[in-house]
C-alpha positions as CSV (number, residue, x, y, z in Angstrom):
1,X,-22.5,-40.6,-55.3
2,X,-24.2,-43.6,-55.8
3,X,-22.6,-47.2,-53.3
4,X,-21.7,-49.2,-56.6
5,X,-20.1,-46.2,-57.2
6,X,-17.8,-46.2,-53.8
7,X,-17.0,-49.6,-54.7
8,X,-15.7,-48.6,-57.9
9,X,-13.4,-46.1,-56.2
10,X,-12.7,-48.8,-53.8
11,X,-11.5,-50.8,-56.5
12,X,-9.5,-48.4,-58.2
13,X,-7.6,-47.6,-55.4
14,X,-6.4,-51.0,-54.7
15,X,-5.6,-51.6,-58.8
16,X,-3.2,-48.4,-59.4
17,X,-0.7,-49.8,-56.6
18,X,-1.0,-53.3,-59.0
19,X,-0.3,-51.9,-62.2
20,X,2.4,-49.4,-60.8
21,X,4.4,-52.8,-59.3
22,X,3.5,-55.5,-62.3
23,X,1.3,-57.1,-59.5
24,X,-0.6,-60.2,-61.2
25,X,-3.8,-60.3,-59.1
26,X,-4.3,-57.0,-61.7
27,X,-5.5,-59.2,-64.1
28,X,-8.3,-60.2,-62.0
29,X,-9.7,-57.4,-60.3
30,X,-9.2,-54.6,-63.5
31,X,-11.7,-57.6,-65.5
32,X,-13.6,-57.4,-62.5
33,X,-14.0,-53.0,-62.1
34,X,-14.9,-53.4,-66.0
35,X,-17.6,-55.6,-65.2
36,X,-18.9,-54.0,-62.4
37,X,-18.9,-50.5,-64.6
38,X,-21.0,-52.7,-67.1
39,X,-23.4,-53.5,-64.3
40,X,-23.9,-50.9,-62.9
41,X,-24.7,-49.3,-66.6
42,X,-27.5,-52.0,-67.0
43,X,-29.1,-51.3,-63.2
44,X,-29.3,-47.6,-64.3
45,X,-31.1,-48.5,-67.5
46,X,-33.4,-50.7,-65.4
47,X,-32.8,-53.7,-67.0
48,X,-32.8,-56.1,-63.4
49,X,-36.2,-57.0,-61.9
50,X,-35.1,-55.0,-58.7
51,X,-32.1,-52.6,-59.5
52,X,-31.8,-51.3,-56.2
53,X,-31.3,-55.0,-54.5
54,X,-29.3,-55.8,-57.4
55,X,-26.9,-53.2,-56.7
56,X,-26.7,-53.9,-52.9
57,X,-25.9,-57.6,-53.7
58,X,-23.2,-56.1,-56.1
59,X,-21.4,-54.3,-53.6
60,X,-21.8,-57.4,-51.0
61,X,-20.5,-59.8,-53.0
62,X,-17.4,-57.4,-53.9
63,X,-16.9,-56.7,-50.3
64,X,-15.9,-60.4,-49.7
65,X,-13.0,-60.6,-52.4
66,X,-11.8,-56.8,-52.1
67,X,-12.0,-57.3,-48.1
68,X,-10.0,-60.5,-48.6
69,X,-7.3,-58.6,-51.0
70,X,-7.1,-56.3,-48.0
71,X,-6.3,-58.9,-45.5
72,X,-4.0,-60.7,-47.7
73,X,-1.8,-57.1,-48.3
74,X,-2.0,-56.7,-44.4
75,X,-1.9,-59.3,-42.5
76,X,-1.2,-62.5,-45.8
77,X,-4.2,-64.7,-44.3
78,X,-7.5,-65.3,-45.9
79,X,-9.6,-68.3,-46.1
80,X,-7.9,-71.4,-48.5
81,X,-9.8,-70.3,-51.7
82,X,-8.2,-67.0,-51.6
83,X,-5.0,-68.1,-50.1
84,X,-4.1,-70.1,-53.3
85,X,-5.5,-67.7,-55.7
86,X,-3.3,-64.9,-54.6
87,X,0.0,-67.1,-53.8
88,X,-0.4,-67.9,-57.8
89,X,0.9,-63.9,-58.1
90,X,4.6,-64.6,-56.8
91,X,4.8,-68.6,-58.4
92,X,7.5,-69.5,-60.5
93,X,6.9,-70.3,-63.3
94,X,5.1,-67.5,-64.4
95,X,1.0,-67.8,-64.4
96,X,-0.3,-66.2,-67.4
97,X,-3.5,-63.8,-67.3
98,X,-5.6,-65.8,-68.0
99,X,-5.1,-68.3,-65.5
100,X,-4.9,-65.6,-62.6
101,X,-8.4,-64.4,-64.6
102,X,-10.1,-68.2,-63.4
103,X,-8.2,-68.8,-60.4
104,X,-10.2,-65.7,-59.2
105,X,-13.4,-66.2,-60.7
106,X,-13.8,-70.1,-59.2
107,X,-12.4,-68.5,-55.5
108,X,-14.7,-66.1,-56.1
109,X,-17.7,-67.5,-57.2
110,X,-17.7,-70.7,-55.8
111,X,-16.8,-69.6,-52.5
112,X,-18.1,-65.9,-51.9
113,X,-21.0,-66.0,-53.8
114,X,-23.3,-68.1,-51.7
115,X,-22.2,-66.0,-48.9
116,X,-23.2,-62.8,-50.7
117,X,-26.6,-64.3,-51.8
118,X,-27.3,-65.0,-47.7
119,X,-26.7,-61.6,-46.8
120,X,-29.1,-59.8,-48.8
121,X,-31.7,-62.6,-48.9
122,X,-33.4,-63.5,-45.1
123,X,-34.2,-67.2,-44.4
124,X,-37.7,-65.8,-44.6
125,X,-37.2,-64.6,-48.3
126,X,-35.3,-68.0,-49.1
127,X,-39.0,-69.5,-48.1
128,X,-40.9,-67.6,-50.7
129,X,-40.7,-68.9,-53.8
130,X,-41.9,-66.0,-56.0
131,X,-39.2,-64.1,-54.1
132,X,-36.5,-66.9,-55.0
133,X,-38.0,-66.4,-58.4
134,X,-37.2,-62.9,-59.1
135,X,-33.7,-62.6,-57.5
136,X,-33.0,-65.6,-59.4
137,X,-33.7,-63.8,-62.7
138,X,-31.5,-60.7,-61.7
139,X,-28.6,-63.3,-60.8
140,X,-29.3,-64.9,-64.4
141,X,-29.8,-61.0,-65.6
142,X,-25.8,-60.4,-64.3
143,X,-24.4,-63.7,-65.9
144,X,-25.9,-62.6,-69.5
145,X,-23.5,-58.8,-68.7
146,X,-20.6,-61.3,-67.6
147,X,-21.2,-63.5,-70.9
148,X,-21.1,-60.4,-72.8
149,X,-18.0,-59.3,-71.9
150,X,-15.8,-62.5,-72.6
151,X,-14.7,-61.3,-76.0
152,X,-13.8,-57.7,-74.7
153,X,-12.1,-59.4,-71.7
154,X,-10.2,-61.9,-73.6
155,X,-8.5,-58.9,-75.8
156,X,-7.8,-57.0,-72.6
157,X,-5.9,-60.1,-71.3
158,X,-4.4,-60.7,-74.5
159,X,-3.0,-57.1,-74.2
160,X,-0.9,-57.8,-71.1
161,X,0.2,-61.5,-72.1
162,X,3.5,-62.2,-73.1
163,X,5.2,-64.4,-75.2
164,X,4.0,-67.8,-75.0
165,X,1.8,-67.5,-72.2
166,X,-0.8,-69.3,-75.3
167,X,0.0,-72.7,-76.3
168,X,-1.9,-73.4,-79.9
169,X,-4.4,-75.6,-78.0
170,X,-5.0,-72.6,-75.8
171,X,-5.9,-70.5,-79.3
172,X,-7.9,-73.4,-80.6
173,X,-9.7,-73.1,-77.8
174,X,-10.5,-69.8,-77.9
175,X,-14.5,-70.1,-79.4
176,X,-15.2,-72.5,-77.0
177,X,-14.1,-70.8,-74.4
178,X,-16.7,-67.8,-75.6
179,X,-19.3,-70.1,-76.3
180,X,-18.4,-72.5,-73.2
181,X,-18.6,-68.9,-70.7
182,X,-22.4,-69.2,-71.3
183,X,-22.6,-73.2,-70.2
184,X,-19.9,-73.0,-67.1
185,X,-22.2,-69.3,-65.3
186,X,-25.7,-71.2,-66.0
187,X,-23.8,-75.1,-64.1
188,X,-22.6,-72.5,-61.2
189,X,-25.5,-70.3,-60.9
190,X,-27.6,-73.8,-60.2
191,X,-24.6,-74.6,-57.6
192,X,-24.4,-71.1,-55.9
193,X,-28.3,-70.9,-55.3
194,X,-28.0,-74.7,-54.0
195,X,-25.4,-74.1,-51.4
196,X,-26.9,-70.8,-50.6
197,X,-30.1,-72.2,-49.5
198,X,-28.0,-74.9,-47.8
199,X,-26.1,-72.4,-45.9
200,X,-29.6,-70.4,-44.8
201,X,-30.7,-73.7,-43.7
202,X,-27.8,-74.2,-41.7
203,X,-28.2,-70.3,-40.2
204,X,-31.4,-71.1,-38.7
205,X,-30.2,-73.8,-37.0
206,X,-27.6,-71.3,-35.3
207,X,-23.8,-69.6,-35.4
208,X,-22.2,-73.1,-35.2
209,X,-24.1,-75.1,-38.2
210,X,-23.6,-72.0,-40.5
211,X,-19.6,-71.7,-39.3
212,X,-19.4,-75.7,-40.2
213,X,-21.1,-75.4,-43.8
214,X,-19.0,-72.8,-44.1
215,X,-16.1,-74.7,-43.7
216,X,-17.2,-77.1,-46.0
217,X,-17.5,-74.2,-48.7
218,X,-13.8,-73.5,-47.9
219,X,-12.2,-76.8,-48.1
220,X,-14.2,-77.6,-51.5
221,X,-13.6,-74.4,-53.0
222,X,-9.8,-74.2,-52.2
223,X,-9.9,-77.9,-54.0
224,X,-11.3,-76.6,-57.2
225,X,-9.2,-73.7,-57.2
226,X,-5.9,-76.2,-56.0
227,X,-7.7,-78.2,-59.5
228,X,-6.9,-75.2,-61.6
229,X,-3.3,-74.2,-60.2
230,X,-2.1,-78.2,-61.6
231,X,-0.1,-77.9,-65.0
232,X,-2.1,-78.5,-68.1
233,X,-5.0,-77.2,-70.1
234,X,-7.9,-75.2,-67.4
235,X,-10.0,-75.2,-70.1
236,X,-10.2,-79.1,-70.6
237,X,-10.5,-79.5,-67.2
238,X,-13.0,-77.2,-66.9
239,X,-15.5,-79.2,-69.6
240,X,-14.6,-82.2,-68.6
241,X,-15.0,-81.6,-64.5
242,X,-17.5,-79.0,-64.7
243,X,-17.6,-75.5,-63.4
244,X,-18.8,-75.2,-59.5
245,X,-18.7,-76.9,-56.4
246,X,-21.9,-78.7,-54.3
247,X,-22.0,-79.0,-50.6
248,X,-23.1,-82.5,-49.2
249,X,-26.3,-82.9,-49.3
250,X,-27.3,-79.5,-51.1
């Protein structure tokens, strides 16, 4: 069996407990196995630059939200991004899919990604540009697969939304959310590979410089995901305050 296979099984196992109770975080992790299933179908058609560092990223970058889901089940602490994301399952009044559906992907993005990118790429690699290069194009390879999906995703939410949980604006809004999927991966792509270079800086310098940029990430990803839990339209927001977050001086 192939590792992006154990993941999947890995994320399986932690869904069918969600959909059994009417658990909310469903929404984001079942979006989340079907686009890790469409992944891994384009690394075996060896569409990436490097398919089998593609797939290891894959299953890093997983690691960080699915171990977090764990911790939060066990123990209910996990860093601020996650923490607010996951509270957003029990609030009253309801959050509908969708919402739970970007509340995860900003936590996610935003705050594990740059990790993920740092623990398959050396501070060596981060100095070779041609290197840079080449991961940068898989990266850009994964948010075309993501883009792809928005229209399939959007009628899988739809299936489990209920009455009202889409204002007319929210319907109106519908293309440009599509179209606007495209726009908000390419702003946090530029972000992610900003503050990933800015946290390998910081690794060189030793543990404590990392831990503090780390930190950093936290805080300003828990904000933008704190941003997204306010009343009113995300996807306003979102075009008008962008998608991403940037670490001081990255």
């Amino acid at each position: 069996m192939a590792p992006i296979d154990d993941l999947l099984s890995r994320m399986d196992a932690l869904v069918q407990p969600m959909r059994a109770f009417g658990d909310e975080r469903q929404h984001f992790l079942s979006t989340y196995m079907r686009t890790t299933i469409a992944v891994k179908h384009e690394i075996e058609r060896g569409a990436f630059v490097d398919g089998d560092w593609t797939e290891r990223w894959d299953i890093a970058f997983a690691d960080l939200y699915l171990d977090a889901l764990e911790e939060w089940n066990a123990k209910g602490s996990v860093p601020g991004p996650w923490r607010i994301a996951f509270e957003a399952a029990n609030a009253t009044p309801r959050v509908p899919p969708i919402r739970h559906l970007l509340l995860g992907m900003n936590a996610h993005i935003n705050y594990d990604l740059p990790q993920a990118l740092i623990l398959v790429i050396t501070d060596q690699e981060f100095d070779d540009p041609a290197l840079v290069a080449r991961r940068s194009r898989d990266h850009e390879r994964i948010d075309a697969v993501l883009s792809s999906r928005v229209a399939a995703e959007d009628h899988e939410l739809r299936k489990m939304e209920q009455p009202g949980d889409r204002t007319l604006l929210d319907h109106l809004l519908t293309p440009f959310n599509r179209a606007g999927s495209k726009r908000f991966l390419k702003e946090a792509r530029g972000k992610v590979w900003r503050n990933a270079t800015a946290l390998s800086d910081a690794r060189r310098q030793g543990l404590e410089p990392l831990a503090e940029r780390l930190r950093q990430l936290e805080a300003l990803s828990a904000e933008r995901v704190a941003d997204l839990r306010r009343p009113g339209q995300v996807l306003l927001r979102l075009a008008r305050d962008g998608f991403g977050v940037l670490l001081p001086g990255a």
